[in-house]
Structures are given as structure tokens and as C-alpha cells.
ZAVEXPA-641464 format. One line per 4 residues: number of its first residue (from 0); their letters; for each residue x, y, z of C-alpha. Coordinates in nm, 2 decimals. Layout:
# residues N
NUM	A	X Y Z  ... .
This chain:
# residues 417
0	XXXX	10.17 9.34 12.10  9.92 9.20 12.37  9.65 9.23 12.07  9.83 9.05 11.80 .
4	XXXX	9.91 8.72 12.00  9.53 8.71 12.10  9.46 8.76 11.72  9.71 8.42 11.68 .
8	XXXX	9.60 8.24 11.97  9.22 8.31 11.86  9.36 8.16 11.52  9.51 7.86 11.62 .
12	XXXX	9.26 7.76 11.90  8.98 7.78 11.63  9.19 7.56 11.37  9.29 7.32 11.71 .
16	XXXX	8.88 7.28 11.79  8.79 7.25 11.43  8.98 6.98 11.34  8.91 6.80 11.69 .
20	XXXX	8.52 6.87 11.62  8.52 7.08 11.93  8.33 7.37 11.81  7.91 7.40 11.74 .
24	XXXX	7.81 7.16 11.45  7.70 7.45 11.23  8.06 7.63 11.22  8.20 7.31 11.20 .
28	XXXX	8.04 7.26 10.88  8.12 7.58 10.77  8.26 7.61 10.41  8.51 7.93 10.33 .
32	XXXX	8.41 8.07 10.00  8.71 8.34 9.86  8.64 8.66 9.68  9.00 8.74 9.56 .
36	XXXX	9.12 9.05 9.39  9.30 9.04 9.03  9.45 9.33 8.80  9.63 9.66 8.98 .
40	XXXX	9.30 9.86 9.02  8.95 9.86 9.11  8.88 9.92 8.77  9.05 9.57 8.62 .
44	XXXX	8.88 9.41 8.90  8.55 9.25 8.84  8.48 9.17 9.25  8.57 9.56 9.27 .
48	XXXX	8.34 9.81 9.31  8.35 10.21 9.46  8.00 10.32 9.53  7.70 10.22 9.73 .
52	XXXX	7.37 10.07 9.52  7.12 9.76 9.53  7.19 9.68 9.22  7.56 9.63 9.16 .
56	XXXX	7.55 9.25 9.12  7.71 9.00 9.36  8.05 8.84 9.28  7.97 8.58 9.54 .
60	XXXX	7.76 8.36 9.75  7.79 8.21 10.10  7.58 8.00 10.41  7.54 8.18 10.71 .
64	XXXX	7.82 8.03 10.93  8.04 8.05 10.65  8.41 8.17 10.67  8.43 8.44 10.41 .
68	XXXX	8.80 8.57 10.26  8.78 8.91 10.10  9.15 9.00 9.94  9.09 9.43 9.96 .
72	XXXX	9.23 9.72 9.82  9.34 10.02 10.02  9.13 10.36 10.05  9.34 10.54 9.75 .
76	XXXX	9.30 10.22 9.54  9.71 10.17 9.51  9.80 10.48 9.37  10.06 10.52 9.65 .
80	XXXX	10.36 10.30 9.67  10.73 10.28 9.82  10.91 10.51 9.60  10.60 10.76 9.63 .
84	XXXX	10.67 11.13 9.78  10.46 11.36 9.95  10.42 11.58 9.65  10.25 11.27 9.48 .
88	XXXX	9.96 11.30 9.73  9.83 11.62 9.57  9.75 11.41 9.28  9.54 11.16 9.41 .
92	XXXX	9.20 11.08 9.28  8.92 11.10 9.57  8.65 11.02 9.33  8.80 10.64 9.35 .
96	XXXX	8.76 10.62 9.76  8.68 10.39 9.84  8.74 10.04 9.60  8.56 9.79 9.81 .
100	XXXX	8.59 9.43 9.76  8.21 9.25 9.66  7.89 9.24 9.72  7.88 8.91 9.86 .
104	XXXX	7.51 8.78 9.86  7.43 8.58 10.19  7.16 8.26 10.14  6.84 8.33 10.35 .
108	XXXX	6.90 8.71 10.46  6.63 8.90 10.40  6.54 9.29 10.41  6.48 9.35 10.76 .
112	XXXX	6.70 9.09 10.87  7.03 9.16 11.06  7.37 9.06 10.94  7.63 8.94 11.20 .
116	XXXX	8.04 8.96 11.04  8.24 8.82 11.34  8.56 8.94 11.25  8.85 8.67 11.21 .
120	XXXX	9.17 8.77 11.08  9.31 9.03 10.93  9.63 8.98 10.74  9.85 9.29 10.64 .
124	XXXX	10.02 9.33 10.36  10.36 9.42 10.41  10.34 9.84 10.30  10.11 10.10 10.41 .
128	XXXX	10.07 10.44 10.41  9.93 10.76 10.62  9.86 11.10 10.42  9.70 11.44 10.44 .
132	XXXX	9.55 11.53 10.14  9.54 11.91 10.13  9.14 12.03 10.20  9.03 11.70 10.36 .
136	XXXX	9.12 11.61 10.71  9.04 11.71 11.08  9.28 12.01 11.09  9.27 12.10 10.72 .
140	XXXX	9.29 12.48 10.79  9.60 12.45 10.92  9.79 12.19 10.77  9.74 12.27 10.39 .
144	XXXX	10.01 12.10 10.23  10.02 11.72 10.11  10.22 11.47 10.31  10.29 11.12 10.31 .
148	XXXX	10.45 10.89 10.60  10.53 10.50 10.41  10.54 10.25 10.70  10.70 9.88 10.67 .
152	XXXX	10.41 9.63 10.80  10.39 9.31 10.95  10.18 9.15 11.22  10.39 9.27 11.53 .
156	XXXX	10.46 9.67 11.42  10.47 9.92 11.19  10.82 10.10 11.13  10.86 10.43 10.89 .
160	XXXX	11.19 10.57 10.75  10.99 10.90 10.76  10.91 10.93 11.12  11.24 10.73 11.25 .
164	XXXX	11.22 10.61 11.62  10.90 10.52 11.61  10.64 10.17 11.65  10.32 10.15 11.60 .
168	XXXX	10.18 9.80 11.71  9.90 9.59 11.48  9.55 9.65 11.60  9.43 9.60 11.24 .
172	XXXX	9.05 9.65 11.19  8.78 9.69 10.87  8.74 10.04 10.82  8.47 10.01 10.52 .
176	XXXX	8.24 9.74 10.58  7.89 9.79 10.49  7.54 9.63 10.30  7.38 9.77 10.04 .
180	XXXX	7.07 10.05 10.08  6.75 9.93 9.94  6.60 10.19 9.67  6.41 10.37 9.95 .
184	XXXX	6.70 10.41 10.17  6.91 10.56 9.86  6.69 10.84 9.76  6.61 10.92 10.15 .
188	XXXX	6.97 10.91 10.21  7.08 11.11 9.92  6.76 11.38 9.99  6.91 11.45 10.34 .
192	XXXX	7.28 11.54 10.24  7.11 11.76 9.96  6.95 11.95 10.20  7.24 11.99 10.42 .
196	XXXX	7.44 12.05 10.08  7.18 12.36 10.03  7.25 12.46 10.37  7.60 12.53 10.31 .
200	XXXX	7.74 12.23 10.48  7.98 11.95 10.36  7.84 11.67 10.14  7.91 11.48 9.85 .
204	XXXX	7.65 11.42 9.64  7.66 11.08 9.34  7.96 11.14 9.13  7.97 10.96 8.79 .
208	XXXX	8.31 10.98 8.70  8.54 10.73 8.77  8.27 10.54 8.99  8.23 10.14 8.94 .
212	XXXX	8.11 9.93 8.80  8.08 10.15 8.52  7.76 9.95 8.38  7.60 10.07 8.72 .
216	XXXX	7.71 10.42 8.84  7.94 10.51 8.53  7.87 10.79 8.38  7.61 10.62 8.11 .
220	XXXX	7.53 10.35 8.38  7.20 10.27 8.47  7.20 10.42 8.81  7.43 10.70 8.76 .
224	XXXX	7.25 10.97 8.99  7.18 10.72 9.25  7.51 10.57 9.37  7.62 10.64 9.67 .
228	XXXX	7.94 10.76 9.77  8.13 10.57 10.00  8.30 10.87 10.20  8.06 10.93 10.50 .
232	XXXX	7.90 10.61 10.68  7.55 10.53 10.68  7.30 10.33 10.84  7.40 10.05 10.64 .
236	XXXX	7.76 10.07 10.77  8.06 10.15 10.53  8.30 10.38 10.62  8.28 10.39 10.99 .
240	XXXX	8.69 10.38 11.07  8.61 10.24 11.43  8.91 10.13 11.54  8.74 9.89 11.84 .
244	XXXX	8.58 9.67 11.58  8.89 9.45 11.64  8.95 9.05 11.56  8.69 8.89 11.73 .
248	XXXX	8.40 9.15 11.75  8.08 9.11 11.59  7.95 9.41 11.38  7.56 9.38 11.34 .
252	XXXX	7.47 9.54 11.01  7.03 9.56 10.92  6.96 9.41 10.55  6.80 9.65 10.32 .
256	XXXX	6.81 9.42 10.06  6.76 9.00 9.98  7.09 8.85 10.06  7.25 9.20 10.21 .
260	XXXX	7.53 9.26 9.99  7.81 9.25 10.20  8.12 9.48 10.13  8.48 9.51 10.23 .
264	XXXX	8.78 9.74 10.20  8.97 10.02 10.33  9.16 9.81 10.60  9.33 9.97 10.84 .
268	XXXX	9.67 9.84 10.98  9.60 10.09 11.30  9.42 10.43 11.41  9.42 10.69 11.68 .
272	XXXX	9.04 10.76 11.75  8.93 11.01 11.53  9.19 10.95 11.25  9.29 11.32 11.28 .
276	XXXX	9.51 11.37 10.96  9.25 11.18 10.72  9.38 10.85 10.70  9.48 10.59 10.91 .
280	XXXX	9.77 10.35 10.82  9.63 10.27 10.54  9.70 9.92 10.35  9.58 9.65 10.12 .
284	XXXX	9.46 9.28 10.34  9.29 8.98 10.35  9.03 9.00 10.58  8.87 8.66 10.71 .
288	XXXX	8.48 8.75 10.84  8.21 8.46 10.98  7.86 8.58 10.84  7.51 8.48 11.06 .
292	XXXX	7.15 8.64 10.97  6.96 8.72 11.28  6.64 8.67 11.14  6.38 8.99 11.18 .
296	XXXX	6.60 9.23 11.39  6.67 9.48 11.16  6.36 9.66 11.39  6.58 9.69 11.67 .
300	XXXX	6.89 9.73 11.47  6.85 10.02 11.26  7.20 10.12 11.26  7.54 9.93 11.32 .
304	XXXX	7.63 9.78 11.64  7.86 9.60 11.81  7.95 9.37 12.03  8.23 9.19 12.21 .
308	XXXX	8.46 9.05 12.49  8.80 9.18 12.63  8.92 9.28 12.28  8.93 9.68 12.38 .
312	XXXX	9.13 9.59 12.67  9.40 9.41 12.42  9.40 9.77 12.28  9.46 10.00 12.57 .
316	XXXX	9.80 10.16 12.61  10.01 10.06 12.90  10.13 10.40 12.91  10.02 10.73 12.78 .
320	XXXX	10.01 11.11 12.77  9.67 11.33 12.72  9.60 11.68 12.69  9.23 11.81 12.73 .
324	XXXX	9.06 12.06 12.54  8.75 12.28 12.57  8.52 12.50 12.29  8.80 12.75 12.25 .
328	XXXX	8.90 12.90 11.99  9.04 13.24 11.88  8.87 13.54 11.84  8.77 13.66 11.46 .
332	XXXX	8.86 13.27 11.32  8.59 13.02 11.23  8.71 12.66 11.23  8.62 12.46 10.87 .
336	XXXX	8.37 12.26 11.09  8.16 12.59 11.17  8.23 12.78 10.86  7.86 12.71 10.74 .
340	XXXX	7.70 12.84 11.04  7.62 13.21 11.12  7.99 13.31 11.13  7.87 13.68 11.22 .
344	XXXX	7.75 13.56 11.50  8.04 13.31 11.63  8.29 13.47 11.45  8.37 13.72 11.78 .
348	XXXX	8.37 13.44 12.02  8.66 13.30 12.18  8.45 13.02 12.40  8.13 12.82 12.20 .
352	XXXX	7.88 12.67 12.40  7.84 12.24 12.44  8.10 12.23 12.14  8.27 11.81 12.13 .
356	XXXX	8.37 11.95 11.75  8.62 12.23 11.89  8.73 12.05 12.20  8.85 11.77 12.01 .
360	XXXX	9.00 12.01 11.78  9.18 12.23 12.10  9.30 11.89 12.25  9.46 11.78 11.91 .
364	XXXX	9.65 12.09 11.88  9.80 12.11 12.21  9.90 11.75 12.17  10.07 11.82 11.84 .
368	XXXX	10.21 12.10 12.03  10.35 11.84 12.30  10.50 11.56 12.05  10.68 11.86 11.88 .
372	XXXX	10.82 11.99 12.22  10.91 11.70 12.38  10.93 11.42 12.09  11.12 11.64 11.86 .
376	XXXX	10.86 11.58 11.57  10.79 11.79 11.30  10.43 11.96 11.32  10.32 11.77 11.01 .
380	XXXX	10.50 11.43 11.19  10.31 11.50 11.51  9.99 11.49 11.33  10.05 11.22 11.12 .
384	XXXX	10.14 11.03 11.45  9.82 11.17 11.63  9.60 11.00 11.33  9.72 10.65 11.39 .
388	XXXX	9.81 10.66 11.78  9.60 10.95 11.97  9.25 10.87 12.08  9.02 11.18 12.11 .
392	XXXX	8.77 11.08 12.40  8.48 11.28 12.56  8.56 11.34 12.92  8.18 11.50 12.97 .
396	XXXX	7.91 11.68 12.79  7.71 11.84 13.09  7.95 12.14 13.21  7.86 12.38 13.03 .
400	XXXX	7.97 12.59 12.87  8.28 12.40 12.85  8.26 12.03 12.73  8.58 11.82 12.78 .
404	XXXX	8.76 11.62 12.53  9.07 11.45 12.59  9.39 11.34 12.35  9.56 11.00 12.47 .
408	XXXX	9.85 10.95 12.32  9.98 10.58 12.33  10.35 10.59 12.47  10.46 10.29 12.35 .
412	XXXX	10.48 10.43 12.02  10.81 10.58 12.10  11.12 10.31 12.09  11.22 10.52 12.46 .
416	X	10.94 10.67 12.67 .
């Protein structure tokens, strides 16, 4: 609640001083250029695209100091709606993750150059939706089948008929926003999840089908082995699901390319840390962003950073329950996280060394354990609630063997404590 009224007040106080000519000449001389969305899907949309390359071509232009208005798509590009069911999950297409909602091309930005998106406003749209997609997901070993939780939005709460009793306040935040990689950047980028690919681990390497803009990274595009998906986050941002990049942050992003190529979508209405299940609360938005180019600090910014004032204090829970959790795990299991590493040899073990991965993963369980125990959730609920209101956080990562991670669980989720 405390959030949202700063997100106003911050609104209104920046309308108040521009009209009264109260703010720096350069933002009061701002224009606001609109990249809007038309047709049901990414793939009507000409601003829409779903992969990561230089040259997918810009659908507009803007002044550093300019307000920009992206209209975005959520992460499953609308195939979910109102009437949809948790056996309508199953059927979702990931190769359309994630449709995002540009490039816009900023005036002066240059490779090596920094990008600076203050953050604005975020307006929800008034339905959203958490899932787990069976296979994908933090505990996808042991919640295998799909599910889906609709929630009613607006800029106070979110409210579900599937997990009655329960609020979840606005702390909306960007959860793709990226730049495009250079050609360098794209092949180095794309050699290195190879190699851990032939190493048995998890990545997913350019995928032509269903990809846009067709003409680009189609599957007779020009590009079509080169296009990034937009899954796992990058130097040049993207996917990053940080939930503290809140209204009123600045996300620093290095330029790769001229004019950047700045990208939106994926909003998220709210998140625990980690986004456990796979999803946040997902949702379409308009998302409001101020653009500056900090001219030649891409050398000292060579991935995203951020930066802000009191807005993770607007965020913290007034209340809360936590469970920690240590590398534990049974004996003769390997975790999906580990199952590419020498399982004969970790297989046995019931305690891993310096392990944040199966901490986190011990601390969700026993809170899913504790929201179906004393909330009266279902297991799947409890998850589902754990991926848009627990925050995993590292207590330490110097007693070894056992590193602590903890689960916070915001209590004022629940209508009575």
C-alpha cells in the first residue's frame, strides 16, 4: 500500500512541477513519444518482437530526457485469460517468451555509452496471472503438474478466486528490459551457453520457430541462427525479474549498439525474490520510462546496475515469517539444478558444501511446508504464493559447509495474520 501512494505522489508532484516549470530545463522540455501495441499477439504487432538481435529495426525514436510509453504484452504473449484453467497451461507455447515491446532507438547513444531508464509509472491492466509450467520452475521436480492462479488487478491489490483470503499489494516492476547485443556480443554470448549446453547443463540455444520478426529470426530470416532468446538475462539486461527495480529507480544498461535499442515487456504486477514457481503475477501494462545516455561509461558499466532512493524501504513487509535453509538434501536424490554435475559423486550426500542453489531450495520447501500447516493452502497454492510474496535472501556465504538462505514471507498477504 505504502508503495503505490509514493508511486501517485511521485506522479502528481512531477505533473505539479512541470506545469509550474519547477523541474531542470532539460526534462521540462521533454517530449513523450508512445510506442503502443495493436492486434492480439506479438505476431500482428509490428512494435512486437521476441528475440534479442542488432538488427531487428526500431519502431521508434526519442531525446535523451524524453518520457517514453511502451504499451507491453505479458510473458506468455496473451494466451491466458479469465475463463482459462490450469490444464490450459500445459499447452502454452515457450518459444513465444518473451514478446517485448520495441526497439526504441535513442538520438546520440552510442556503443559504449550507458543508457539510464528511470522508471516512471507502471499501469496494470486489470487481469493477471501466475502459473507453473510443468519442467520449468524453481522446484520442477516436485511440482510436475500445470497450474494456474487468475488474480483481479488494480493499483492497490491483487485478489484471486483461486487462492480466496488472500492480497497481494502493487509493487509493479519491468521484468524484461534490455538493449540490443552488438554482433560480437551475440556470437560470444551464444558460444558460452553452447559450451555449457555440451556440458550437460541448461541452455537454450536460437530457436527459429515462432521467433519475430519473422524477416529477422524467422525461420528463413536473415539472422535466424543468431537471435537470441530472451529467457536468461544478459549483460545487456532483459529478463532480469528484479523485483527492487521499482517506480523511481534508475536501471543503467551499456550500449552495444548506435542508438541502444531499448526493449520492454514482461511486467510484473508483483514478485517474491526468486519467483520460485516460474512466474510472477504476470500481466500486460503501460510502462512510462525517462531515457539519459551517460556518455562513455559503458567501461565501468559492463553489466546492469542500479540505483535509487528509499524505494526498497516502500517494499519491505511490516510483518513476516521466514524459514532458513542449508545445502541439505536427501540421500540418493540429485536436485534438477545439480543433475549435470558428477551425480556419482554427490548423489550419496545428504549435506553439499558452500551450496546458495540447495539452501534456497531447503528454505522454499519448509516454507511451503509452513503456509500449508498453518495457512491451510494447498501445496501447489503455497508455492504459487511463495513466487509472488516470499523473498529468498542469503543470510551468509562464509560458514561452511553450511551457507544460510532464508524465506520471508510477507504477512500482509493474508486478509487476518
Amino acid at each position: 500500500m505504502a508503495g503505490t501512494r509514493a508511486r501517485v505522489a511521485f506522479l502528481m508532484m512531477f505533473s505539479l512541477l512541470l506545469l509550474a516549470g519547477g523541474v531542470d530545463p532539460d526534462m521540462a522540455a521533454a517530449k513523450t513519444v508512445k510506442i503502443g501495441k495493436t492486434g492480439a499477439r506479438c505476431a500482428n504487432d509490428p512494435n512486437c518482437h521476441n528475440r534479442w538481435h542488432w538488427a531487428i529495426k526500431t519502431v521508434g525514436t526519442a531525446d535523451p530526457g524524453d518520457l517514453i510509453v511502451f504499451e507491453t504484452r505479458d510473458a506468455l504473449d496473451g494466451a491466458l485469460n479469465r475463463n482459462s484453467r490450469s490444464a490450459d497451461v500445459a499447452a502454452a507455447n515457450l518459444n513465444l517468451v518473451h514478446p517485448l515491446t520495441g526497439p526504441l532507438f535513442v538520438n546520440g547513444a552510442e556503443a559504449g555509452d550507458v543508457l539510464a531508464v528511470t522508471l516512471v509509472d507502471i499501469e496494470p491492466a486489470p487481469f493477471g496471472f501466475t502459473v507453473v509450467v510443468p519442467g520449468f520452475g524453481f522446484l520442477r521436480d516436485i511440482f510436475t503438474n500445470p497450474v494456474m492462479v487468475r488474480w483481479d488487478l488494480d493499483r492497490l491489490e491483487a485478489t484471486s478466486p483461486d487462492i480466496p483470503n488472500v492480497k497481494v499489494r502493487f509493487a509493479g516492476f519491468m521484468g524484461t528490459v534490455g538493449v540490443a547485443p552488438g554482433a560480437r556480443e551475440s556470437e560470444a554470448w551464444a558460444r558460452r551457453e553452447t559450451a555449457l549446453a555440451t556440458a550437460g547443463g541448461v541452455a537454450l540455444p536460437p530457436e527459429s520457430k515462432d521467433a519475430l520478426p519473422v524477416a529477422v529470426c524467422g525461420a528463413a530470416g536473415s539472422h535466424k541462427d543468431q537471435c537470441l532468446r530472451t529467457i536468461p538475462p544478459r549483460e545487456n539486461g532483459g529478463n532480469m525479474d528484479i523485483k527492487q527495480m521499482q517506480v523511481g529507480t534508475v536501471l543503467l544498461l551499456p550500449c552495444f549498439v548506435r542508438g541502444c535499442l531499448l526493449s520492454i515487456g514482461d511486467v510484473h504486477y508483483a514478485q517474491g525474490d526468486g519467483e520460485v514457481s516460474g512466474t510472477a503475477i504476470e500481466m500486460d501494462a503501460t510502462v512510462t520510462v525517462r531515457v539519459q545516455v551517460r556518455k562513455g561509461q559503458a567501461a565501468f558499466v559492463r553489466q546492469p546496475q542500479f540505483e535509487g532512493g528509499d524505494q526498497l524501504k516502500m517494499i519491505t513487509p511490516t510483518a513476516f515469517h521466514a524459514t532458513v535453509g542449508y545445502p541439505l538434501k536427501e540421500a540418493g536424490k540429485m536436485p534438477p539444478t545439480h543433475q549435470y554435475l558428477d551425480g556419482a559423486k554427490l548423489g550419496p550426500l545428504t549435506n553439499l558444501s558452500e551450496d546458495v542453489t540447495l539452501a534456497a531450495r531447503d528454505a522454499l520447501i519448509q516454507m511451503i511446508d509452513w503456509l500449508v500447516r498453518n495457512k491451510g493452502l494447498t501445496r501447489e497454492q503455497a508455492y504459487i504464493l511463495s513466487s509472488v510474496a516470499v523473498d529468498l535472501r542469503i543470510g551468509n556465504l562464509v560458514d561452511v559447509p553450511n551457507f544460510a538462505v532464508s524465506a520471508i514471507l510477507d504477512l500482509g498477504v493474508f486478509d487476518k495474520k
